[in-house]
N, C-alpha and C positions, 0 to 999 in steps of 0.2 A: 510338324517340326521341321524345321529347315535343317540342311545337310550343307556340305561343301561341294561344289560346283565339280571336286577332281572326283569325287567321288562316281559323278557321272560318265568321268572323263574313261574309268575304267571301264565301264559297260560300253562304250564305244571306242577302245584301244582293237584293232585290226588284229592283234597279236591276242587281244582273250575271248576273239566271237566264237560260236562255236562253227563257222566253217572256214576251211584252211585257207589261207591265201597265197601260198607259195605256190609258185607255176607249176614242178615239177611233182607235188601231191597232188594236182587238180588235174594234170595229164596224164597220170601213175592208175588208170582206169581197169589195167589187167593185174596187177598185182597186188593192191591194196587190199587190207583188210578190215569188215566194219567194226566200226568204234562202240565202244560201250557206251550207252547211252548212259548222258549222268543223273544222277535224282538228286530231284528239288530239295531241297535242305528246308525243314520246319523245325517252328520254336516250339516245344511240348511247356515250356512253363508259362500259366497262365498269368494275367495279370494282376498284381496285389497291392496291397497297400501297408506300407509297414510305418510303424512308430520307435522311435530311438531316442533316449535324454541325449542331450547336447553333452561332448565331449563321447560318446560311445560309440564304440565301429559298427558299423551295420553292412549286411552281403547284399546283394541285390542279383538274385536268380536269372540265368538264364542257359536252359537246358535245350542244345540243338541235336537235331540227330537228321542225316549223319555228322556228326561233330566232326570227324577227319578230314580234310580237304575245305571245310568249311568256315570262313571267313566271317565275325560279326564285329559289326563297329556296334559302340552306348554313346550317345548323345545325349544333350541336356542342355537347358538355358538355351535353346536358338543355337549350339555348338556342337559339334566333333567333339568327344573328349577321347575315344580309341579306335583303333582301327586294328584290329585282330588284339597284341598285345601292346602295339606299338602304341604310347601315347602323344597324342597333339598337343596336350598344354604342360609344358614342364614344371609352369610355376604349381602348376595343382599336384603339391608330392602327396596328399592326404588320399590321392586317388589310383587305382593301379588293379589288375587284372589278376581273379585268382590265377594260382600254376593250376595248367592244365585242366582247365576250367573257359570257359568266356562268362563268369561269375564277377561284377563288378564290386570291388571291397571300398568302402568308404569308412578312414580312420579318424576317432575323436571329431566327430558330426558338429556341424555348425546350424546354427539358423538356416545363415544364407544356402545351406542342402538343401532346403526344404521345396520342391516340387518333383516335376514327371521327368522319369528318365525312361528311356529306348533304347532298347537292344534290339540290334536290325541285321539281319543278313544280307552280305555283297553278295547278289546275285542279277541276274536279268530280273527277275520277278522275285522283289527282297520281300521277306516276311518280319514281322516286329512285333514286340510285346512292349507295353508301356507299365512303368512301375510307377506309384506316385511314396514321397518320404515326406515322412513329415516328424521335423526335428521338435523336440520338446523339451522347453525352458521354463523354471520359474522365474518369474519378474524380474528385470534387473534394470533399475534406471540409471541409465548411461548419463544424463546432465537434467539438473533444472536450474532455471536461472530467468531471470524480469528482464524487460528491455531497460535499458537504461543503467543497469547496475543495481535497479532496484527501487533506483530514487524517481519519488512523480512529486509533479505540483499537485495541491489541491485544486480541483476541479478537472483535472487533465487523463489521461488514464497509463494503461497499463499493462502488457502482456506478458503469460507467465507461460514456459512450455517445459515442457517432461519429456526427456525422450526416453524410451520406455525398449528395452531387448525381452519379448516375451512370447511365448509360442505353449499354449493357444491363444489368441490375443487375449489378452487379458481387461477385466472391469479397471474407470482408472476414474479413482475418487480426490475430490479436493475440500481444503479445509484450513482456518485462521484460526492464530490463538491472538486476538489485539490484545492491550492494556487493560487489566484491572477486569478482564471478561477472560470464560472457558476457552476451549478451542470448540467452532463451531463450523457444519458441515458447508460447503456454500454450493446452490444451487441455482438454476434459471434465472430466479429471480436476481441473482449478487451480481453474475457476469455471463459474455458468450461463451461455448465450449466449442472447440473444433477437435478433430483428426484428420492428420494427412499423413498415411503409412503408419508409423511406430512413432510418428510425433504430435503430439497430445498439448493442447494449449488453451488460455484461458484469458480470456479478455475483459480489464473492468472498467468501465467507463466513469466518470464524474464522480473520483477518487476527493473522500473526506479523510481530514488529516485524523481522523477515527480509525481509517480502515491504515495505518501502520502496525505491524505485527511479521507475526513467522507464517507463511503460508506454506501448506503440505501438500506432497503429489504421492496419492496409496495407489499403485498395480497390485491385481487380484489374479489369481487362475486359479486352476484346481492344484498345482504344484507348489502353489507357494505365492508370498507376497513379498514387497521390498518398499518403500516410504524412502522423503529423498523432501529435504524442506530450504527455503530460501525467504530471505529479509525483506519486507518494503518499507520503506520511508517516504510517506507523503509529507513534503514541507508547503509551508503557506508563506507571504509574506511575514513581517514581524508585525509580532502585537506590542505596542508601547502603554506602558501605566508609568505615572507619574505620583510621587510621596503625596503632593498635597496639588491643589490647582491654584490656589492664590495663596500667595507668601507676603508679608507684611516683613519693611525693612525700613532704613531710613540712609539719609545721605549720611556717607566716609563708615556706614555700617556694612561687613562683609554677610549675604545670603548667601547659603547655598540649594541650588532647586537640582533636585534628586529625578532621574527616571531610569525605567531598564527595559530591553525590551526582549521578547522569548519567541525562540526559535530553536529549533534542530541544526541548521546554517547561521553561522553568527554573523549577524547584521553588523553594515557600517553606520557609524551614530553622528549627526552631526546637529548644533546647534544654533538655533536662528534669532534675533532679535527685531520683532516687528518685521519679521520678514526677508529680513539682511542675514545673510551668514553670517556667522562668528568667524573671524581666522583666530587660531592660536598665537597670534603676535599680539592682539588686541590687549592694552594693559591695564581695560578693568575686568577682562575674564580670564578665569585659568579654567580648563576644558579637565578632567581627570577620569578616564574612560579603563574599564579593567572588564575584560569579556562581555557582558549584556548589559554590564550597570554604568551608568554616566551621569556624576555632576559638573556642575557646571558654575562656579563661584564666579559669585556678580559682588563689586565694589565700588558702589555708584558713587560719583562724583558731583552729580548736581538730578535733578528733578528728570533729567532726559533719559539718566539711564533705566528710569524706570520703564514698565511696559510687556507687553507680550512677548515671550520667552517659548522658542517650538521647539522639543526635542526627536528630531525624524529618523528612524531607523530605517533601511533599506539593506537588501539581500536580493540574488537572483529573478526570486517571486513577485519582487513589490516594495513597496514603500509605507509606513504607515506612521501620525505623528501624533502627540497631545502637545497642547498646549498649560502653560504655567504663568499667572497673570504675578508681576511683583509690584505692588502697591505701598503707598509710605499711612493708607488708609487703614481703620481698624482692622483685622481679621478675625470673623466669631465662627468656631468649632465648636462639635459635640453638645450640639444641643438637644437635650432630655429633659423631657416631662412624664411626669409619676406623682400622677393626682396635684393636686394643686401645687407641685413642687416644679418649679423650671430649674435646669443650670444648662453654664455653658464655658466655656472657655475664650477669653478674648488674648489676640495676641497685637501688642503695639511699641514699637520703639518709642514712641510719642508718644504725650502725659493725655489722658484720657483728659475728658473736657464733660461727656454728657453720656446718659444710656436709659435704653426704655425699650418698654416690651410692648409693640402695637396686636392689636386683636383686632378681628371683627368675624362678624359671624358668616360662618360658612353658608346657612342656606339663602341670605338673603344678600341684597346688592348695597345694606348698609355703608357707612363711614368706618374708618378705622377710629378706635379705639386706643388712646394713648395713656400708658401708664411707666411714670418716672421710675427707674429703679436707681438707687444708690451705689456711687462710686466702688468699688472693693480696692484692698493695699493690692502692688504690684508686685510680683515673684519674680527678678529676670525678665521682664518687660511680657509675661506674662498672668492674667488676673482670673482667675478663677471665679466663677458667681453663681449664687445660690438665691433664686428667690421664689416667694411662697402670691400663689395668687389670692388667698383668702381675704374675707370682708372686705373685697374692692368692688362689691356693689354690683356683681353684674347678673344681666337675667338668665336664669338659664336657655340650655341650647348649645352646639357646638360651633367654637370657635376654631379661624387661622391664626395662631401665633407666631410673628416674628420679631426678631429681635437688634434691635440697631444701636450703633456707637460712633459719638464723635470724640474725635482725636483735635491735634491741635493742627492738622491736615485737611484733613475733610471725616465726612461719615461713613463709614462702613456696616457692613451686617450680615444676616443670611438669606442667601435669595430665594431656600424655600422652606415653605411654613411647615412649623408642625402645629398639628390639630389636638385640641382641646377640649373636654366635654362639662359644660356646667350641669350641674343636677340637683337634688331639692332634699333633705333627711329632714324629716318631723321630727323634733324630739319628743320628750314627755308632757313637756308643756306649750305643747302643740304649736310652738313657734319654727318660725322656717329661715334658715339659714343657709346660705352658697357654701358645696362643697365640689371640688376641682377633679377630675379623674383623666389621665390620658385615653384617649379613643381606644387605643389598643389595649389598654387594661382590662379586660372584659372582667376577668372575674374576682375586682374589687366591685365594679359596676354592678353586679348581680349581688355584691355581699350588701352592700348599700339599700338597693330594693327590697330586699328582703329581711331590714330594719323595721 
């Protein structure tokens, strides 16, 4: 243990050696009288080790004999803290010398008490006892908090620290409660774990917008425990979805094409035609944007305004867009098949002209299969259709069906098939007749066989 350099200074002060230096004592050879030789001063109390809660006084022994005449300084931390009663560090008022004692009193104990203190006698040849303290705390987590405020990108990562006041050091557990899941422990596997001192941290790498949740930091000891929890928010760029992907309109008719797009950070939304910006001066679009949702009304003027239509969200993360095709051609939805029954929905500003339902069989590299379906009344430029595939002569086997419409524009349809199963029912008098079943209906398909 290091001491102070004056301390030396006194064992080699001329004035405390033990032999005289004044001329007229060291010539004083018939008169003098001898000196009483002095005794070594020793420390009878052994060294110990004591335990104290934080906030409690604690003594720290030190019994010299002969105590009279007898000088001890306590040291600690690499410092002087006394030198007989006198103390060195004023800012330490927690510290102070029993009366009448060289008994070192330490009031309402701190952590930071906690190691070797020495009690040493100023002598030529010093004697010393070492006491070691050790202050005891239950858990107390002084801060937990993520870099960043919390917030990560997806795929980016993350660190999260606890800083922890606890003596004996304490076990220091972590754990997430994300969305629409428990709170679960997280271990090796989730993230890195470090320690440095009383600071406790947690590292997660290639962060999914999954892993947002309340993250928890548990200190354990045998005293007791304390928990201490903080928010992350992993955001991603923005996801865009759009009402429909192709809109059917017609010239001096006003469309309107819908999209929104979802984020934790709300996205700026802008909208493109063929790849041009829109400005909001442009006077056949009005832009009408309210937090994540944005339409975008189109009022076409002639054949050009038609065309691909992008609505692109962007946020700090990224950018993301869909596309919305506006066509003056048929549009066919919601197309359903349920045994020999097709419908579907057409939508057209423009007077419908022709419509047909092409087939062909799925396992082979056949021709398509063309079957006229008739016109339906119009609803609001909307037509509804209901047709039945039976007695139209086909062999069994399954079919791709799709379904096309001309306008007084051009043709429209869907661009992907739904599939179709022909199949065989004997009746009574053993004659064999086409009956229609959708692929997915399995268990009419079974009810059928087992006719």
């Amino acid at each position: 243990m290091q001491r102070r350099e004056t301390i030396d200074d006194i064992y080699d002060d001329p004035l405390l050696g033990d032999e005289a230096t004044d001329d007229e004592t060291m010539n004083d050879t018939d008169n003098s009288e001898p000196q009483p030789q002095k005794i070594k001063a020793v420390i009878e109390t052994p060294p110990k080790h004591y335990e104290v809660k934080a906030g409690e006084n604690v003594m720290l022994e030190c019994k010299v004999t002969p105590d009279k005449g007898t000088v001890a300084a306590w040291f600690a931390k690499d410092s002087q803290y006394f030198m007989g009663s006198i103390g060195l560090h004023p800012e330490e008022t927690r510290y102070s010398i029993v009366e009448d004692t060289k008994d070192l009193m330490i009031r309402k104990a701190q952590l930071s008490d906690s190691g070797v203190f020495r009690c040493e006698t100023l002598q030529k040849e010093p004697v010393g006892v070492n006491h070691t303290l050790l202050v005891l705390q239950a858990p107390i987590i002084i801060n937990m908090s993520a870099s960043n405020g919390g917030r990560a990108a997806a795929g980016g990562d993350i660190v999260i620290t606890c800083l922890v006041a606890a003596s004996p050091v304490p076990t220091v557990l972590w754990s997430v409660t994300r969305k629409d899941r428990g709170n679960e422990r997280l271990t090796e596997k989730d993230a890195d774990f470090h320690v440095e001192g009383n600071l406790y941290s947690m590292h997660i790498k290639d962060l999914k917008k999954e892993d947002t949740g309340a993250y928890y930091c548990y200190a354990l000891n045998r005293l007791g425990s304390h928990q201490a929890e903080t928010t992350v928010v992993v955001n991603g760029k923005p996801q865009v979805h759009v009402a429909k992907t192709i809109v059917n309109s017609a010239v001096q008719i006003k469309a309107v094409l819908q999209c929104a797009a979802h984020e934790e950070i709300r996205p700026h939304i802008r909208w493109y035609k063929d790849g041009q910006l829109i400005e909001n001066n442009m006077a056949q679009y009005v832009i009408s944007t309210s937090g994540s949702h944005s339409n975008l009304t189109v009022s076409p003027a002639g054949d050009a305004d038609f065309g691909t239509f992008t609505c692109e969200a962007e946020n700090e993360y990224g950018t993301h867009n869909r596309s919305i095709e506006l066509v003056q051609s048929p549009v066919v939805e919601d197309l359903d098949v349920n045994g020999p029954r097709m419908t579907w929905t057409v939508h057209s500003h423009q007077p419908l002209e022709e419509m047909e339902v092409q087939l062909k069989s799925a396992n082979e590299d056949g021709d398509w299969t063309t079957i006229n379906v008739p016109l339906p009344e119009a609803s609001h430029h909307r037509y509804e259709v209901s047709f039945t595939l039976e007695d139209k002569q086909l062999q069994p086997g399954k079919y791709m069906a799709v379904v096309k419409v001309k306008n007084s524009k051009s043709w429209g349809g869907t661009n992907e098939p739904a599939f179709v199963t022909v199949v065989y029912r004997q009746n009574s008098a053993h004659s064999i007749r086409p009956v229609y079943t959708a692929l997915s209906t399995i268990l009419m398909y079974l009810l059928v066989r087992m006719l």
